[in-house]
N, C-alpha and C positions, 0 to 999 in steps of 0.2 A: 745844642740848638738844632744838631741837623736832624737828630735823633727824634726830637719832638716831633721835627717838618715833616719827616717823613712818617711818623702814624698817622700826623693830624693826614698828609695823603694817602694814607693807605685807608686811614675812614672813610673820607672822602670817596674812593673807589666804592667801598665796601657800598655807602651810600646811593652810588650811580643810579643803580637800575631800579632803586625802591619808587613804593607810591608816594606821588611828589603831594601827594593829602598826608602823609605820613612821615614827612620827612621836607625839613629845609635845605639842604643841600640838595635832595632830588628836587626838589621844586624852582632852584634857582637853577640848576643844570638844564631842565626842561625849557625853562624860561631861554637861554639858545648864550651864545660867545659874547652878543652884542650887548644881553643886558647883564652878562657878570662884568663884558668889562667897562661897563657904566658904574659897577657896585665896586670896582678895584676903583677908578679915579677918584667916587666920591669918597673913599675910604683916605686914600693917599690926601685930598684935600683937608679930610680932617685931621689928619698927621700936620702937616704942612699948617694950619691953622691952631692948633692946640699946642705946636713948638714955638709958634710965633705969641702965643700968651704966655711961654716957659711953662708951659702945664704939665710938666712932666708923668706924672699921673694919667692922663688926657694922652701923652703921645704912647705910653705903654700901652693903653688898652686899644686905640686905634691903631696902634703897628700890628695886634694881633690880629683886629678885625680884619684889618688889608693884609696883611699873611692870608689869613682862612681865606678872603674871594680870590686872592692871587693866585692858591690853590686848586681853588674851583674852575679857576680858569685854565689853569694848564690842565686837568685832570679833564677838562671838555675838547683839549687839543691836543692830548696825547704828547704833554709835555711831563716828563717825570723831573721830580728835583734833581736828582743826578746829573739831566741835560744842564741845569742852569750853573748845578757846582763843576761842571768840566768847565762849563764856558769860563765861571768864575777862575779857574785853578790856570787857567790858558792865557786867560789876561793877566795874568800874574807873573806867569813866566814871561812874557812879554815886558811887561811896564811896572808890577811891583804889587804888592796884595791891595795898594791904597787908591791905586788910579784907573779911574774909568777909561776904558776904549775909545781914544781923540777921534774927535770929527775929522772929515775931509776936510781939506783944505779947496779953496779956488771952488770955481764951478757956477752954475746960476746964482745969483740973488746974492754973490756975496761982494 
Protein backbone atom coordinates (compact mmCIF):
# COMPACT_ATOMS: atom_id res chain seq x y z
CA UNK A 1 0.00 0.00 0.00
CA UNK A 2 2.67 2.46 0.85
CA UNK A 3 4.19 1.64 -2.40
CA UNK A 4 1.24 2.65 -4.37
CA UNK A 5 0.84 6.13 -2.09
CA UNK A 6 3.96 7.03 -2.78
CA UNK A 7 3.81 6.87 -6.97
CA UNK A 8 0.30 8.01 -6.98
CA UNK A 9 2.60 11.24 -5.05
CA UNK A 10 5.37 11.22 -6.81
CA UNK A 11 2.69 11.66 -10.02
CA UNK A 12 1.17 14.00 -8.31
CA UNK A 13 4.59 16.17 -8.05
CA UNK A 14 5.42 15.03 -11.53
CA UNK A 15 1.91 16.84 -12.32
CA UNK A 16 2.50 20.29 -10.10
CA UNK A 17 3.86 22.52 -12.47
CA UNK A 18 1.86 21.37 -15.69
CA UNK A 19 -0.86 23.36 -17.61
CA UNK A 20 -3.83 23.02 -15.30
CA UNK A 21 -5.93 23.15 -19.16
CA UNK A 22 -3.90 19.90 -19.52
CA UNK A 23 -4.00 18.29 -16.44
CA UNK A 24 -6.35 17.74 -13.34
CA UNK A 25 -4.27 17.55 -10.79
CA UNK A 26 -2.60 20.93 -11.93
CA UNK A 27 -5.82 22.39 -12.14
CA UNK A 28 -7.11 21.47 -8.71
CA UNK A 29 -3.56 22.39 -7.30
CA UNK A 30 -3.89 25.86 -8.99
CA UNK A 31 -7.26 26.04 -7.66
CA UNK A 32 -5.18 26.83 -3.93
CA UNK A 33 -5.14 24.50 -0.20
CA UNK A 34 -8.67 25.75 0.44
CA UNK A 35 -10.49 24.14 -2.44
CA UNK A 36 -8.47 20.66 -2.30
CA UNK A 37 -9.29 20.58 1.11
CA UNK A 38 -12.98 21.00 0.44
CA UNK A 39 -12.50 18.05 -2.15
CA UNK A 40 -10.61 15.77 0.87
CA UNK A 41 -14.02 16.41 3.16
CA UNK A 42 -16.43 15.85 0.34
CA UNK A 43 -14.51 12.76 -0.49
CA UNK A 44 -14.23 11.54 3.24
CA UNK A 45 -18.08 12.28 3.46
CA UNK A 46 -18.73 10.00 0.85
CA UNK A 47 -16.72 7.20 2.49
CA UNK A 48 -18.59 7.92 5.64
CA UNK A 49 -21.86 7.66 3.57
CA UNK A 50 -21.41 4.65 1.25
CA UNK A 51 -20.06 2.66 4.75
CA UNK A 52 -23.13 3.62 6.30
CA UNK A 53 -25.29 1.92 3.26
CA UNK A 54 -22.49 -1.16 3.73
CA UNK A 55 -21.58 -0.38 0.01
CA UNK A 56 -18.48 -1.67 0.15
CA UNK A 57 -17.77 -1.37 -3.42
CA UNK A 58 -18.80 2.48 -2.93
CA UNK A 59 -16.37 2.78 0.16
CA UNK A 60 -13.24 1.08 -2.01
CA UNK A 61 -13.67 3.54 -4.77
CA UNK A 62 -14.28 6.62 -2.57
CA UNK A 63 -11.23 5.64 0.01
CA UNK A 64 -9.22 5.91 -3.25
CA UNK A 65 -10.81 9.11 -4.41
CA UNK A 66 -9.90 10.74 -0.77
CA UNK A 67 -6.40 9.09 -0.88
CA UNK A 68 -5.72 10.92 -4.42
CA UNK A 69 -7.18 14.66 -2.87
CA UNK A 70 -5.52 13.85 0.44
CA UNK A 71 -2.47 13.59 -1.71
CA UNK A 72 -3.03 16.62 -3.48
CA UNK A 73 -3.19 18.15 -0.48
CA UNK A 74 -0.14 17.50 1.17
CA UNK A 75 1.87 17.70 -2.17
CA UNK A 76 0.49 21.60 -2.11
CA UNK A 77 1.86 21.70 1.62
CA UNK A 78 4.91 20.15 1.23
CA UNK A 79 3.77 17.31 3.21
CA UNK A 80 5.46 13.98 1.93
CA UNK A 81 3.83 10.55 2.89
CA UNK A 82 6.84 9.79 4.92
CA UNK A 83 5.92 12.87 7.24
CA UNK A 84 2.46 11.12 7.85
CA UNK A 85 4.14 7.25 8.15
CA UNK A 86 6.80 8.71 11.00
CA UNK A 87 3.89 10.35 12.72
CA UNK A 88 2.02 7.16 12.17
CA UNK A 89 5.13 4.76 13.40
CA UNK A 90 5.38 7.39 16.59
CA UNK A 91 1.99 6.81 17.68
CA UNK A 92 2.56 3.41 17.76
CA UNK A 93 5.35 3.35 19.78
CA UNK A 94 3.61 5.32 22.07
CA UNK A 95 -0.12 3.69 22.31
CA UNK A 96 0.00 0.69 19.89
CA UNK A 97 -0.41 0.52 15.85
CA UNK A 98 -4.51 0.64 16.58
CA UNK A 99 -4.90 3.86 18.62
CA UNK A 100 -5.41 7.30 17.65
CA UNK A 101 -3.54 10.27 19.57
CA UNK A 102 -6.03 10.92 22.93
CA UNK A 103 -7.35 14.39 23.14
CA UNK A 104 -6.50 16.53 25.99
CA UNK A 105 -8.17 16.24 28.66
CA UNK A 106 -9.89 19.45 30.95
CA UNK A 107 -9.48 22.78 29.38
CA UNK A 108 -12.51 25.09 27.79
CA UNK A 109 -15.67 23.83 26.87
CA UNK A 110 -15.31 20.52 28.47
Amino acid sequence: MTDALIRLYDAILERKDMDPAESKTARLIAAGPKKIAKKVGEEAVEVALDAMNEDRQGVINESADLLYNLSVLWATLNIRPGDVFDEIRRREELYGIAEKLPKPTGGAGK
